[in-house]
C-alpha positions in Angstrom: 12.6 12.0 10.6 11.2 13.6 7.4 11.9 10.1 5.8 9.2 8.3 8.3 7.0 11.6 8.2 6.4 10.8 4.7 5.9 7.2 4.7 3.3 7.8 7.3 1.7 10.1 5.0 1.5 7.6 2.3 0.1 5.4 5.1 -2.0 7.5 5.8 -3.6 8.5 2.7 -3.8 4.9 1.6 -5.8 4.1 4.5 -7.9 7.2 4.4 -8.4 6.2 0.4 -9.6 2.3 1.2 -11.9 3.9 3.5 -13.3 6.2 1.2 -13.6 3.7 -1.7 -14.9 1.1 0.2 -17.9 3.8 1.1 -18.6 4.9 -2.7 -18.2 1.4 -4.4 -20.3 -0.6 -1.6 -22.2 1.9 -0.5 -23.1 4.6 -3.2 -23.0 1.8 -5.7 -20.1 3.8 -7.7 -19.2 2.1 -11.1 -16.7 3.6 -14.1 -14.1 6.0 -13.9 -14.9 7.1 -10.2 -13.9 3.6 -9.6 -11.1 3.2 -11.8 -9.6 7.1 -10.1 -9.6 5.3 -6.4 -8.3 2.3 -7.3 -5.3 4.3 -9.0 -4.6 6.2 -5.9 -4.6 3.2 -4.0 -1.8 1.5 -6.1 -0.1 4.7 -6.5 0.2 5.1 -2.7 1.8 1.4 -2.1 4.1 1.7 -5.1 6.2 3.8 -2.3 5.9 1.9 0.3 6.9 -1.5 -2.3 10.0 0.5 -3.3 11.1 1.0 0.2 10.5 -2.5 1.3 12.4 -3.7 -2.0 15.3 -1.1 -1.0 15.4 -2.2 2.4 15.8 -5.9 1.3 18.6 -4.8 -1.6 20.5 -3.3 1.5 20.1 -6.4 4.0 20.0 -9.3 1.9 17.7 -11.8 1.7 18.8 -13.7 4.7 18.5 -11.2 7.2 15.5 -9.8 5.9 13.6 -12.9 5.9 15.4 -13.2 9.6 13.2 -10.3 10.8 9.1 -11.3 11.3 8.2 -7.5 10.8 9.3 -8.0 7.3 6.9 -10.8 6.8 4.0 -8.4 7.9 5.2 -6.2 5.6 5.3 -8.3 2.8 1.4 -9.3 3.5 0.2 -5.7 3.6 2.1 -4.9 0.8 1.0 -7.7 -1.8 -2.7 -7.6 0.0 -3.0 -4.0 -1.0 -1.8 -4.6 -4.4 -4.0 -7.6 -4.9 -6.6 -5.8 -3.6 -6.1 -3.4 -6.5 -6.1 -5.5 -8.7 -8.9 -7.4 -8.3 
């Protein structure tokens, strides 16, 4: 349980971050470092949830990961977030 207590933390804190940035950079107008700081916390926050989906498809194999749809939802809110970041 403490295992899906903290991914829902990192979750969490990503989506509480996107939020946030979303208000300073488009809102506030917020350039620089400010910007730069967010940004970092949002990629910081999906590197975990990237490990666990790579671990996850290390322990299945490709064939039955790509078997299961959830892992296809996955995938797109994992590479969207980090796109995201980087752009």
């Amino acid at each position: 349980m403490s295992l899906h207590l903290f991914g829902f933390m990192v979750h969490l804190v990503y989506t509480v971050m996107l939020n946030y940035y979303v208000y300073e950079i488009y809102s506030r107008h917020v350039d620089g470092e400010r910007k730069n700081f967010y940004v970092f916390i949002l990629a910081a926050s999906m590197i975990y949830t990237w490990i666990y989906d790579v671990i996850q498809l290390c322990k299945t194999g490709p064939l039955d990961y790509l078997s299961d749809p959830w892992n296809y939802v996955d995938f797109f809110y994992i590479y969207g977030s980090l796109g995201n970041c980087v752009v």
